[in-house]
C-alpha positions as CSV (number, residue, x, y, z in Angstrom):
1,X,0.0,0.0,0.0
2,X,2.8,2.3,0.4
3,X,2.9,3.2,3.4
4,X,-0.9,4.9,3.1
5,X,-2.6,2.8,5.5
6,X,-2.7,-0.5,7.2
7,X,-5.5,-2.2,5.3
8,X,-5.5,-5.2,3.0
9,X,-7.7,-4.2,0.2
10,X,-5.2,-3.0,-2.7
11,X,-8.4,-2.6,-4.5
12,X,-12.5,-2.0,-5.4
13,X,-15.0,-3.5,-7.6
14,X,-17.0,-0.8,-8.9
15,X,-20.7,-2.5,-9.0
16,X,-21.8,-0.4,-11.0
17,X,-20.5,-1.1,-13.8
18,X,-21.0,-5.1,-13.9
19,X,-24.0,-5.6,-16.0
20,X,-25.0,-7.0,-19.4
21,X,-23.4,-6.2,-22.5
22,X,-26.5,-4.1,-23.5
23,X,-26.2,-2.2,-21.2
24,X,-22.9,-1.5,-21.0
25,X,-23.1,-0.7,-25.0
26,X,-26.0,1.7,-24.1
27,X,-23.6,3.5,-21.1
28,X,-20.6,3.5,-23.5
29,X,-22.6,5.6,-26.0
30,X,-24.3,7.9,-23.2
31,X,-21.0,8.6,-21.7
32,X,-18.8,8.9,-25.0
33,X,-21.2,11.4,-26.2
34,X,-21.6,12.9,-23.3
35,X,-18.3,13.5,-22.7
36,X,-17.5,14.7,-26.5
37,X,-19.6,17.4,-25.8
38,X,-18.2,18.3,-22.0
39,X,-14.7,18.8,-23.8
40,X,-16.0,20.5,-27.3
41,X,-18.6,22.4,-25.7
42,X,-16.6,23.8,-22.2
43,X,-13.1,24.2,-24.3
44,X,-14.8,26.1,-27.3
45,X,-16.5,28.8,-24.5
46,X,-13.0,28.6,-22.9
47,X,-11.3,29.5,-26.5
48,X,-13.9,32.2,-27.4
49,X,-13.0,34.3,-24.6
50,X,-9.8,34.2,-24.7
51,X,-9.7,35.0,-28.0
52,X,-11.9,37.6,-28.8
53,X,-11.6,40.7,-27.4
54,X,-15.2,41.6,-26.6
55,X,-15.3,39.1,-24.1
56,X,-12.3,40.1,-21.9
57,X,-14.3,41.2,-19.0
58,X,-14.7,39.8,-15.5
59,X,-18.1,37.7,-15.8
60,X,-16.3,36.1,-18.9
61,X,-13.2,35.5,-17.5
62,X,-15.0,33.6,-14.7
63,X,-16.8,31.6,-17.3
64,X,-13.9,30.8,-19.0
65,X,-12.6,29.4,-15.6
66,X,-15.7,27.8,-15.1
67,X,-15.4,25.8,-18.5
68,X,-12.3,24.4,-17.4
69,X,-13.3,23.3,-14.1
70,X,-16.2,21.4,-16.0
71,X,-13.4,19.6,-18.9
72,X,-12.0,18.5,-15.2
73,X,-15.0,17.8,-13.5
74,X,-16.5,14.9,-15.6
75,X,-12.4,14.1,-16.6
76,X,-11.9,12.4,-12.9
77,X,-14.6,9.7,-13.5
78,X,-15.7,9.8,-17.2
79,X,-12.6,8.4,-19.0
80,X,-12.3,5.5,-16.4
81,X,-16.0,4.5,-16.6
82,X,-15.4,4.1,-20.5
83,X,-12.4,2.7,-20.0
84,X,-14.0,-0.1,-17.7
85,X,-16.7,-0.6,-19.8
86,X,-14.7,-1.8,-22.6
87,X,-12.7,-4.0,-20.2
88,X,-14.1,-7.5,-18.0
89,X,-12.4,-6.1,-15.0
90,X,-14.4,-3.2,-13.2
91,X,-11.4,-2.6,-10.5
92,X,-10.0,0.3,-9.6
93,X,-7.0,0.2,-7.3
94,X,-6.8,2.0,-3.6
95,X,-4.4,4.6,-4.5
96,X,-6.0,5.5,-7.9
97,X,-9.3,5.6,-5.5
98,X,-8.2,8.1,-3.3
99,X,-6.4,10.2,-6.7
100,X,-10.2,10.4,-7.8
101,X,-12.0,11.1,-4.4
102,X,-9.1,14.1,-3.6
103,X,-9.9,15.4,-7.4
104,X,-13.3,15.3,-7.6
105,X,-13.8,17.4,-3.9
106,X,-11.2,19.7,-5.1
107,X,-12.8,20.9,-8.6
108,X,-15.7,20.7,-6.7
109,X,-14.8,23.0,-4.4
110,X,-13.3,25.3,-6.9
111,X,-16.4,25.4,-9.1
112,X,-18.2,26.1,-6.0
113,X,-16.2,29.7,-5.1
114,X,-16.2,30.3,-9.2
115,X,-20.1,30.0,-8.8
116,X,-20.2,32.0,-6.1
117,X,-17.6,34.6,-7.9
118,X,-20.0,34.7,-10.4
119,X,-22.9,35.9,-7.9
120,X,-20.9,38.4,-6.6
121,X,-20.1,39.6,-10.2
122,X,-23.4,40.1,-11.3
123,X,-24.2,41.8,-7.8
124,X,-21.8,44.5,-8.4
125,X,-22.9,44.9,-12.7
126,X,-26.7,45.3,-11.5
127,X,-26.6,47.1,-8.1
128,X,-23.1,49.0,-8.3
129,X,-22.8,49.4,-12.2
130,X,-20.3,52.8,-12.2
131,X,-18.3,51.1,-10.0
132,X,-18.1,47.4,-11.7
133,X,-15.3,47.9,-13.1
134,X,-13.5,49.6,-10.2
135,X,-14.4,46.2,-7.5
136,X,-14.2,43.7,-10.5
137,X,-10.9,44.8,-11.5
138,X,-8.5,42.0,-12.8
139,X,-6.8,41.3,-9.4
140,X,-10.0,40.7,-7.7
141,X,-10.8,37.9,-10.5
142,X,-7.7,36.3,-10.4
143,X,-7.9,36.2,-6.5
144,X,-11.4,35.0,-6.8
145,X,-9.7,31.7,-9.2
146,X,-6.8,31.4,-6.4
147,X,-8.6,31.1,-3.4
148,X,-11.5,28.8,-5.2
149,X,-8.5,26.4,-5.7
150,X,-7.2,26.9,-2.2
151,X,-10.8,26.0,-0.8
152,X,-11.1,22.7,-2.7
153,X,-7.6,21.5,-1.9
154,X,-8.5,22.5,2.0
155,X,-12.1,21.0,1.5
156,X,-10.6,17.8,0.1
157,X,-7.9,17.1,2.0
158,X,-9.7,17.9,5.2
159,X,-11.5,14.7,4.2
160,X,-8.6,12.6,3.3
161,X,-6.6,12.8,5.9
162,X,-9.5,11.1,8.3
163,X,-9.9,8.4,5.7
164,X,-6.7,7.5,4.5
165,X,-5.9,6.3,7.8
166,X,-8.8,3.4,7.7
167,X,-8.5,0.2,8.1
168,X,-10.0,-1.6,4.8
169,X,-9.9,-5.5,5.2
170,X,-12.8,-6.6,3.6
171,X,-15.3,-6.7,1.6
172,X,-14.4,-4.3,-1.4
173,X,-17.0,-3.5,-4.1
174,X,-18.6,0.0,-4.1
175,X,-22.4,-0.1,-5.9
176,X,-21.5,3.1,-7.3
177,X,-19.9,4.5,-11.0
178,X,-16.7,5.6,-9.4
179,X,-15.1,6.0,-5.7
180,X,-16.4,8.9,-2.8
181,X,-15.9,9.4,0.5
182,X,-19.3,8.1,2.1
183,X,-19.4,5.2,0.0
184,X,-15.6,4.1,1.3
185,X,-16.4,4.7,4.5
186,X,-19.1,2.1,4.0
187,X,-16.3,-0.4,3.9
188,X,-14.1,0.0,6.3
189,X,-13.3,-2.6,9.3
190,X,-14.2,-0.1,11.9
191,X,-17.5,2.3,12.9
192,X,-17.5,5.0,10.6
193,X,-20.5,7.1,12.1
194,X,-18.1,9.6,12.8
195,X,-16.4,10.1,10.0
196,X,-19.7,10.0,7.8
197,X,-20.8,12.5,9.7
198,X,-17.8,14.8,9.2
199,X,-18.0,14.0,5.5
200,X,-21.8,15.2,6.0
201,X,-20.8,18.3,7.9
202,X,-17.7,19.2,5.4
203,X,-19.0,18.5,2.2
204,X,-23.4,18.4,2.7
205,X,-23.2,21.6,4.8
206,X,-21.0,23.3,2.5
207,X,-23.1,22.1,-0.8
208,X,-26.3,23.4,1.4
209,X,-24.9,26.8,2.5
210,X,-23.4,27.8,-0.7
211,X,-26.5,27.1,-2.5
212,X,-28.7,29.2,-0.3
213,X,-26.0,31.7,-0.1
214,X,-26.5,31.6,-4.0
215,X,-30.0,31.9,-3.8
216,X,-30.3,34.8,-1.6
217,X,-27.5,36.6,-3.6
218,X,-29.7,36.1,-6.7
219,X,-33.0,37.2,-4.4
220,X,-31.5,40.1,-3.6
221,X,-30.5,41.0,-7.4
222,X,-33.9,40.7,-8.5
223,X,-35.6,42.7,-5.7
224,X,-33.4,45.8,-6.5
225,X,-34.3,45.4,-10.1
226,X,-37.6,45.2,-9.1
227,X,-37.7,47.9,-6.8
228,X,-35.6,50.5,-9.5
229,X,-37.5,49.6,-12.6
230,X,-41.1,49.8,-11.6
231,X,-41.4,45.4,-11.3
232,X,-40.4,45.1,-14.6
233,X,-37.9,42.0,-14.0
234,X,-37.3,40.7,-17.6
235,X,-34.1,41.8,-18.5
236,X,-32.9,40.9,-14.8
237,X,-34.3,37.3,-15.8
238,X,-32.6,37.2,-19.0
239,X,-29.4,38.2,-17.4
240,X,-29.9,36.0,-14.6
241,X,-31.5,32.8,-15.8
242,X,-28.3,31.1,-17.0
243,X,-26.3,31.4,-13.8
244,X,-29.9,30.4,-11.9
245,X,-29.8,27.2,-13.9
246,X,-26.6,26.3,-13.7
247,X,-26.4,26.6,-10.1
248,X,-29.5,24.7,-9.6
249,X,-28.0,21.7,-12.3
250,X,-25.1,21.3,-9.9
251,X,-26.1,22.1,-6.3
252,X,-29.1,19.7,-6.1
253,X,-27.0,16.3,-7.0
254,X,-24.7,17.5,-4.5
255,X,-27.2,17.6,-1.8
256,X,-28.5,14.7,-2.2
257,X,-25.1,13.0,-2.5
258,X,-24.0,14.4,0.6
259,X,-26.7,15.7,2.8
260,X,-28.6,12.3,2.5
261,X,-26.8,9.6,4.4
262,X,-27.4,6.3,2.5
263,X,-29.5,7.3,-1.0
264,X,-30.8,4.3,-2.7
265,X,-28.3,3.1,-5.4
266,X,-30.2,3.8,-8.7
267,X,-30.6,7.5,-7.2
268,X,-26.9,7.6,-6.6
269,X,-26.1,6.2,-10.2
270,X,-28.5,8.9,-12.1
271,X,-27.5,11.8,-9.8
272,X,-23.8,10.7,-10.7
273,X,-24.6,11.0,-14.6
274,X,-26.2,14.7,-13.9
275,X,-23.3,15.8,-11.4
276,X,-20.4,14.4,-13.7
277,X,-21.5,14.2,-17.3
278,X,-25.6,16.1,-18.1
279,X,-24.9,19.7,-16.0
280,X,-20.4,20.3,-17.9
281,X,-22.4,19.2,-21.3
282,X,-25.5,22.0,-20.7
283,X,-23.6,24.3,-18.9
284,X,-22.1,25.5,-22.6
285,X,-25.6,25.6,-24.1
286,X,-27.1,27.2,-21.8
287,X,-24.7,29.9,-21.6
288,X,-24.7,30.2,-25.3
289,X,-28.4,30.0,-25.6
290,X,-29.0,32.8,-23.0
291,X,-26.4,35.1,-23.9
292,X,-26.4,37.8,-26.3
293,X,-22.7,38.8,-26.2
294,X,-22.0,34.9,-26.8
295,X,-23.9,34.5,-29.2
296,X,-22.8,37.8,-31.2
297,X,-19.2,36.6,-30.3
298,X,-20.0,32.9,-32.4
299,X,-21.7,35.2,-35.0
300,X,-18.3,37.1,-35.8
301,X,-16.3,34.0,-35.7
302,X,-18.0,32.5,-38.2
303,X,-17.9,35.9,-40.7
304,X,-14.3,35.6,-40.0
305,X,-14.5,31.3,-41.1
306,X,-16.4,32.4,-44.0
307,X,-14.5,35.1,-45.3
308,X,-11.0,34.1,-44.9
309,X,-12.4,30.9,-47.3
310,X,-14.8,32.4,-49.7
311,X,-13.2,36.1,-50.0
């Protein structure tokens, strides 16, 4: 084990993925597609602001981050359930299990502060708008990318320092798509009460507050809108709806994840496909869909394809 722990299990058998070859046809498909469009989608947003000049402002920069936290998001589980698929064996060893857990809680936790970064931007462009430019400045955004990846190294870690030290001797398969921290737990030789509960207390309470922090932050945007133009709220929606979405797409798999103590398996297995593979592939679209300056940015791109062909 190298020197990690004391336990016998060098590996798990992901559950999950043992079923007939249907099936598993069907779930190569789903998650090949799926994950085509996390990378094309996400890195094409990521590309189009960095390359067109219209786009450099704060809320865009923080997209762009966004986009990339998505690509690394579903790339911690996505690859390997494809990869498992295709193979009898459905193992993953303990140190490639742990790899996964620390990744996935810390671009979590980082797409957690960018969403949150992302509240506070449109706070200040609606409610402060002569002075957006002055508090979004470029060090602020940077800091904002900084401390989400100092959060989700600190959220993560503050996890796997408890369970690392676990005795696993027996049994080792997961019912699950890939590894986490309650669902190890589960397994090891010793009461893990406790440590579910920090798991619940670190990662459900922090799913929970930042998504009502989110919500009242959006609240508060549309009642100052509503109280300075008369209730007319439909340009606030249209500016808002995308984040609103998006933040509802990831928050509520997390809760349930995390804030439920045992969910029932086929809940956990669908919630796992929305978390890791549905909400990186709509985040693009729905960004595009609802965004004028997007989609006037993919308009000018593809003047530029089509003259530098045809003229």
């Amino acid at each position: 084990m190298g020197g990690l722990n004391d336990s016998m299990v060098n590996e798990f058998v992901l559950l999950a993925l043992s079923c007939s070859w249907e099936k598993r046809l069907f779930l190569i498909l789903l998650c090949s597609l799926l994950y085509l469009g996390v990378i094309l989608g996400n890195l094409f947003i990521f590309f189009l602001v960095i390359f067109d000049s219209h786009l450099h402002s704060p809320m865009y920069f923080l997209l762009a981050n966004l986009s990339l936290i998505d690509v690394g998001l579903s790339s911690t589980t996505v690859p390997k359930i494809i990869t498992d698929l295709l193979n009898e064996d459905k193992i993953i060893s303990f140190q490639s299990c742990m790899t996964q857990i620390c990744f996935i809680h810390t671009i979590g936790g980082v797409e957690m502060v960018l969403l949150i970064a992302m509240a506070f931007d449109r706070c200040t462009a609606i409610c402060k708008p002569l002075h957006y430019l002055k508090i979004m400045n470029p060090k602020i955004c940077v800091s904002f990318v900084i401390t989400g990846w100092i959060i989700g190294v600190i959220h993560a870690m503050s996890q796997f320092f408890f369970v690392i030290k676990l005795p696993f001797c027996g049994p080792n398969e997961v019912d699950s798509f890939y590894c986490d921290f309650p669902k190890i737990i589960k397994l090891a030789c010793t009461d893990g009460a406790k440590l579910e509960f920090i798991v619940t207390a670190n990662s459900g309470f922090m799913s929970m507050g930042t998504f009502f922090l989110l919500i009242l932050s959006y609240s508060f945007i549309l009642v100052t809108v509503w109280k300075r133009s008369s209730g007319d709220l439909s340009k606030a929606f249209v500016t808002l709806s995308a984040h609103i979405t998006v933040v509802f797409l990831f928050f509520t798999p997390c809760m349930f994840l995390y804030v439920w103590p045992s969910p029932p398996p086929s809940l956990d297995k669908n919630l796992f496909i929305v978390d890791f593979a549905i909400t990186p592939v709509l985040n693009p679209a729905i960004y595009t869909l609802r965004n004028k300056d997007i989609k006037v940015s993919i308009k000018r791109l593809l003047k530029k394809i089509f003259y530098s062909r045809f003229c």
